[in-house]
N, C-alpha and C positions, 0 to 999 in steps of 0.2 A: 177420111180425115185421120190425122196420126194422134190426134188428144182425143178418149174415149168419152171423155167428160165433155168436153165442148160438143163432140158431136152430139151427145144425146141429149145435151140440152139446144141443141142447133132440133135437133127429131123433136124435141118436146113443145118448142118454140113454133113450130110449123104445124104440129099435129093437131096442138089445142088452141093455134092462134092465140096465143098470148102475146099482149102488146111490147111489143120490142122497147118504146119508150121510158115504160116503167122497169125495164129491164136494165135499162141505161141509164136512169137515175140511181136505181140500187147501188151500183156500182159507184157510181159517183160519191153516194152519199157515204160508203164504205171505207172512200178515204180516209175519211175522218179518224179510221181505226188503227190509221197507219201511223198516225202521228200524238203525241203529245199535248197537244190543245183543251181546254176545258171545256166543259158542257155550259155555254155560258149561260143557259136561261131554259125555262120550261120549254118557252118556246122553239127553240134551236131543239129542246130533245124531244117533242114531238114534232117535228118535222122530220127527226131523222129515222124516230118511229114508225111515221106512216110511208116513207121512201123505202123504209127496210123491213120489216118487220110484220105491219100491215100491209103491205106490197103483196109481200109474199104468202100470207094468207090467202087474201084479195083472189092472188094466179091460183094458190089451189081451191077455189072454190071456182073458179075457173074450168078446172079439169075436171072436176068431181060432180061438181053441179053445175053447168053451164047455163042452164035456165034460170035457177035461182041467184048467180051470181050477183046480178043487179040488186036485189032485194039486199043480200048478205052485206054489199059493201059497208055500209056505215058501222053494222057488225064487226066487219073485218079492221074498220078501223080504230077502233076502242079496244080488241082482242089483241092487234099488235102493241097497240101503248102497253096494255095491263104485260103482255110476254117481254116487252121491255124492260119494264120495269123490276118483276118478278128475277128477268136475267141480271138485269143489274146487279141486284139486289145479293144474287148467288155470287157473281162474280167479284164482289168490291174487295175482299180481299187480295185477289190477283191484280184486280188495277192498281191498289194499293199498292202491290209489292214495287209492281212498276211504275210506280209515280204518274198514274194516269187518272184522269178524272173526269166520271163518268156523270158524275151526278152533277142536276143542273142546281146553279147558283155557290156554287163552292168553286172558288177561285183560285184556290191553289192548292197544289198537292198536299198531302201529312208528310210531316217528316220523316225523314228516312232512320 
């Protein structure tokens, strides 16, 4: 494979069985980052928490601990809210500059 990065996560994907599904929602849910749109509600930002964030906790406790993984999940998904949140929190300035809005229930950008 000619992308070094696709393939080792094509190896990674294979080796530790990690669900492709949730690998495809990530993505999906990463749109979101491409565009403009607001965070319109708690709920929209935990859902894109637990598709992004807690996802990807989730896999590495996957690889790490495969046994315990089951147990960790619900861990994993409070762990991505709060890493959400914390990133948010670091980056509002940057969304700011770009007129993005991250935080849920704020409807429109600050002024420029």
């Amino acid at each position: 494979m000619a992308n070094p990065l696709a393939a080792g996560l094509i190896h990674a994907v294979d080796e530790y069985r990690l669900p492709r599904p949730a690998l495809a929602a990530m993505t999906e849910a990463r749109i979101f980052d491409l565009y403009d749109d607001p965070m319109e509600s708690r709920r929209m930002f935990e859902g894109y928490a637990g598709e992004t964030s807690s996802a990807l906790i989730q896999m590495t406790t996957l690889i790490l601990a495969p046994d315990a993984a089951p147990r960790l999940a619900d861990a994993a998904g409070h762990a991505g809210i709060a890493q959400l949140v914390a990133g948010t929190l670091l980056l509002t300035p940057l969304h700011r500059s770009r007129r993005q809005v991250y935080l849920p229930g704020t409807s429109s950008p600050p002024p420029a």
